[in-house]
C-alpha positions in Angstrom: 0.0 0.0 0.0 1.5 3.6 -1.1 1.0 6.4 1.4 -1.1 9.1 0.7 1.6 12.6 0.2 -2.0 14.4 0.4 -2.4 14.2 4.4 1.3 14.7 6.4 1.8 12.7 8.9 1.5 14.3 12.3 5.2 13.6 13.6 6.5 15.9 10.6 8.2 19.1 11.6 9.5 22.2 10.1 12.5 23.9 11.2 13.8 26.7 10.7 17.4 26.8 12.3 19.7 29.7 13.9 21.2 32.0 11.7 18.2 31.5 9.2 16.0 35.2 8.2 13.1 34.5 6.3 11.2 38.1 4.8 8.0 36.8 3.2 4.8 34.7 4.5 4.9 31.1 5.6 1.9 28.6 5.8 2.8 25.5 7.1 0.8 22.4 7.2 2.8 20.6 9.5 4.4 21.4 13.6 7.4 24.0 13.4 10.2 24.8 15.4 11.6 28.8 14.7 15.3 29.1 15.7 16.0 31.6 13.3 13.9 35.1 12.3 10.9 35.7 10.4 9.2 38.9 9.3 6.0 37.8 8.0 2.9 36.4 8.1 3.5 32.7 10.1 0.3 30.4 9.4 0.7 27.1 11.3 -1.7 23.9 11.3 -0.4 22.2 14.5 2.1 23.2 17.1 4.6 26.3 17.0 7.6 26.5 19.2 10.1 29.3 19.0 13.2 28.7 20.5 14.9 31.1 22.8 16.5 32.7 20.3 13.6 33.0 17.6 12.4 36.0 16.4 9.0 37.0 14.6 8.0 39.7 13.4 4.2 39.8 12.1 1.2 37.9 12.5 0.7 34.5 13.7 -2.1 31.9 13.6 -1.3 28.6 15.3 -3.6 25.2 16.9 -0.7 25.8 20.1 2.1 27.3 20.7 5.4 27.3 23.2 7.3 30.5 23.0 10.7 30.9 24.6 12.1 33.4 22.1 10.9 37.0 20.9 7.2 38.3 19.1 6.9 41.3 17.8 3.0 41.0 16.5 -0.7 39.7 17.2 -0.5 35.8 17.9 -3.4 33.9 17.4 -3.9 30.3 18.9 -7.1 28.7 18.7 -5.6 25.8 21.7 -2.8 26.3 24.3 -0.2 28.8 24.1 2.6 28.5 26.7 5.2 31.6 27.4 8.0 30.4 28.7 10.2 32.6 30.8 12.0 33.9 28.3 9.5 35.1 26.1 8.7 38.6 25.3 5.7 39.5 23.6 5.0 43.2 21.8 1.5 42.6 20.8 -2.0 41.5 20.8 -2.8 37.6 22.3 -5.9 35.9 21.4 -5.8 32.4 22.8 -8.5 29.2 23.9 -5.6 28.7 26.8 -2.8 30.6 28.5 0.2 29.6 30.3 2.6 31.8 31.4 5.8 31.0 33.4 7.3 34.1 35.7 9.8 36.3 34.1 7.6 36.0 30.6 6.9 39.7 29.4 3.8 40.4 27.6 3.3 44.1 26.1 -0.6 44.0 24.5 -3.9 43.3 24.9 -5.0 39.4 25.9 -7.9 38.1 25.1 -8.8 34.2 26.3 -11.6 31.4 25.8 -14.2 31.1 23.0 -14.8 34.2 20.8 -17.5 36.2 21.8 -20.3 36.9 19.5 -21.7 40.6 19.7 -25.2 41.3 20.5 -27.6 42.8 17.8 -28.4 46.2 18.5 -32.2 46.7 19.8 -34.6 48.1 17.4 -36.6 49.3 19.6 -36.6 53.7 19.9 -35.3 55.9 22.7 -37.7 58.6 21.6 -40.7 56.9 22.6 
């Protein structure tokens, strides 16, 4: 039986080691592990970790993420996302779940659990 290249395989992982700068948008359908620096756009289906000394700088969309290096945009996880204590965040957090060790520095907004849904606005008059 041939395996499907369609679906990856779960234990895949993309890496993107030290001494690496990426400029330019990145969707990956697979884990990934950020040693190096990106300025872009970082679209992740599974788990991000940035190593303590990963930079990004833009926006991120992950399932989870474990951050021990450096953020310098909104980051988006619809699961878990776990500062370390070496993290330091410059932006907006939108997350399902937060953990965050002490010494981890967050500069933003943070907003946690299932998005909220706005009410309609009544139709009803004020002027009677």
């Amino acid at each position: 039986m041939a395996k499907s290249i369609a679906q990856p395989a779960n234990d895949q992982l993309n890496k993107i080691v030290e001494n690496t700068k990426i400029m330019g948008d990145i969707d990956s359908q697979t884990n990934m592990r950020v040693d190096g620096r990106i300025k872009g756009t970082l679209k992740v289906k599974g788990k991000l970790v940035l190593g303590v000394n990963g930079f990004i700088e833009g926006e991120i969309h992950c399932e989870n993420a474990e951050i021990e290096g450096t953020i310098n945009g909104n980051i988006q996880v619809s699961g878990l996302l776990s500062l370390k204590s070496t993290s330091k965040i410059q932006g907006d957090i939108t997350s399902q779940k937060l953990s965050m060790e002490a010494g981890a520095l967050h500069n933003g907004k943070t907003s946690m659990g299932a998005p909220s849904i706005a009410k309609p606005i009544s139709s009803t008059s004020q002027n009677g």
